[in-house]
Every structure is written in C-alpha cells, then in structure tokens.
C-alpha positions in Angstrom: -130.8 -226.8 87.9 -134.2 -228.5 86.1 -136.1 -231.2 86.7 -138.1 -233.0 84.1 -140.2 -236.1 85.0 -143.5 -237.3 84.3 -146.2 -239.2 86.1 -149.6 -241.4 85.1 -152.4 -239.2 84.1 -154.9 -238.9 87.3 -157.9 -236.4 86.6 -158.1 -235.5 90.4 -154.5 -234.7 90.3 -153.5 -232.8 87.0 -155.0 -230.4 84.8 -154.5 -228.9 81.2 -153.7 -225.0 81.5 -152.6 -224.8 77.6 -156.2 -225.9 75.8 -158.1 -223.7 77.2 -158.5 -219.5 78.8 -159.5 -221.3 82.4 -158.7 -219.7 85.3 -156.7 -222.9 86.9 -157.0 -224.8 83.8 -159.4 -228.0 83.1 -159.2 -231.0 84.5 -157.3 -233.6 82.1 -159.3 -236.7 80.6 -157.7 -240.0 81.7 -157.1 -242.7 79.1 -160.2 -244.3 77.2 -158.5 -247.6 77.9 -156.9 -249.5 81.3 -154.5 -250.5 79.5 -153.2 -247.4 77.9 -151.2 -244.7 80.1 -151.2 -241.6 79.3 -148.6 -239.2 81.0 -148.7 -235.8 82.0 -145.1 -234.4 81.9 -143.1 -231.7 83.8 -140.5 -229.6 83.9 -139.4 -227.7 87.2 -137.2 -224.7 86.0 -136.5 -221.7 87.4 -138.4 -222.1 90.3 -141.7 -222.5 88.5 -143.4 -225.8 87.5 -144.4 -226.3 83.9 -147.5 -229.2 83.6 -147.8 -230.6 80.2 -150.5 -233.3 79.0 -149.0 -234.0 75.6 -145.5 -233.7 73.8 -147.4 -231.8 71.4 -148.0 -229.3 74.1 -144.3 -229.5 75.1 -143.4 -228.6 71.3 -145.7 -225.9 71.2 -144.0 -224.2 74.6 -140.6 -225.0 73.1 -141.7 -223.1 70.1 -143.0 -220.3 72.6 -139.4 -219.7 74.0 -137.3 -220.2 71.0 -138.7 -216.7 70.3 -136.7 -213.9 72.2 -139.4 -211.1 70.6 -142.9 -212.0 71.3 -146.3 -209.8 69.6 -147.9 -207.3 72.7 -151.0 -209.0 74.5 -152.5 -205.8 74.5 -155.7 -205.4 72.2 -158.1 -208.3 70.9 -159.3 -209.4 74.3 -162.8 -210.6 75.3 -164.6 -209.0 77.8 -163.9 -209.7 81.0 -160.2 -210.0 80.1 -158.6 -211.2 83.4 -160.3 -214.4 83.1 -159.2 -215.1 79.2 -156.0 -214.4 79.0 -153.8 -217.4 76.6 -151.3 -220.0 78.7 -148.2 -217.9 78.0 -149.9 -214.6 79.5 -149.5 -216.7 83.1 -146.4 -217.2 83.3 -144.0 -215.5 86.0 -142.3 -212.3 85.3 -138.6 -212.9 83.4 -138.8 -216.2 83.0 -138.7 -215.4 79.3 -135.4 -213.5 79.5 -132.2 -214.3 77.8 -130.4 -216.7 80.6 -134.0 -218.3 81.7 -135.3 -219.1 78.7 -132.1 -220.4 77.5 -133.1 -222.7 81.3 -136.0 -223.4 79.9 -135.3 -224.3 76.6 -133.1 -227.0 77.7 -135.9 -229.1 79.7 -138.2 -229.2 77.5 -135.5 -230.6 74.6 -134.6 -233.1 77.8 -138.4 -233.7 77.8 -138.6 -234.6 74.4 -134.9 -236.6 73.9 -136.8 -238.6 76.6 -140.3 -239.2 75.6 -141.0 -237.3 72.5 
C-alpha cells in the first residue's frame, strides 16, 4: 500500500534530486516569503521514497511511468559518468515494471487529486 503526504519546505531537511545530476541531490531553497509555504511532497511506494519539491516535478515523474518502453541510457554521457547520471537512472531495480509502476502511477495521481 502507498503513502503520499507532504511536509513544509526546510532546506536542512529536504533536497531536490530531479533539477540537477548531484550525487544526493541539492539542497531545496525555502520560500522568499514567511508567509508563503512551500511543500515538498512524497510518495512512499514500493518500499522506496519518492521526494518531490514541485507538482511540476510530480507531473514530470507521472509522465516518466506512464511509459512502459523507455530510450537506453547508454551513449551521450559526460565524463565521469557515475556522477551525471539523470533522476530516473537512480531509481531501484523493477520498480518500473508492469504491477509497480502501475503502484506507482497511482500516488502520484493521489498526489495531484490532492494538491495539484
């Protein structure tokens, strides 16, 4: 079963894996004002926690899995290639497979029937 929820933004907490080829991803900016929140959201499927820091980010993972064929990773990579490889390239073996994605699929439309 999944879990979706989302918390406050906090910089020391949370960081963006999706923006950018960081090993361990960047740490998130907080809000320009006190008075805005801005959320990080999440979605604990399959055993493995996905960390979000926009719905635009949760649309562009949805669009990720609604694809059951993918390109190859192989080829155009940067030097150094263990340390550049794109947000999708990290995630755990199979989750992409038919009944997991399918798992998968499902929080993040729960993500964004709640807060999208």
């Amino acid at each position: 079963m999944s879990k979706v929820w989302r918390e406050v933004a906090d910089p020391k907490k949370h960081s963006d894996f999706m923006s950018s080829f960081t090993e361990g991803g960047v740490p998130i900016t907080a809000a320009r004002d006190n008075l805005l929140e801005k959320w990080v959201y999440f979605a604990n499927v399959c055993n493995f926690t996905f960390q979000f820091q926009s719905i635009e980010q949760v649309k562009d993972c949805k669009a990720y899995f609604e694809k059951k064929i993918h390109p190859s990773t192989r080829g155009n990579h940067p030097l150094f290639e263990h340390y550049w490889h794109p947000w999708y390239c990290k995630l755990p073996k199979g989750i992409n497979k038919d009944a997991r994605r399918v798992k998968v699929l499902k929080a993040l439309q729960e993500i964004l029937d709640k807060w999208g």
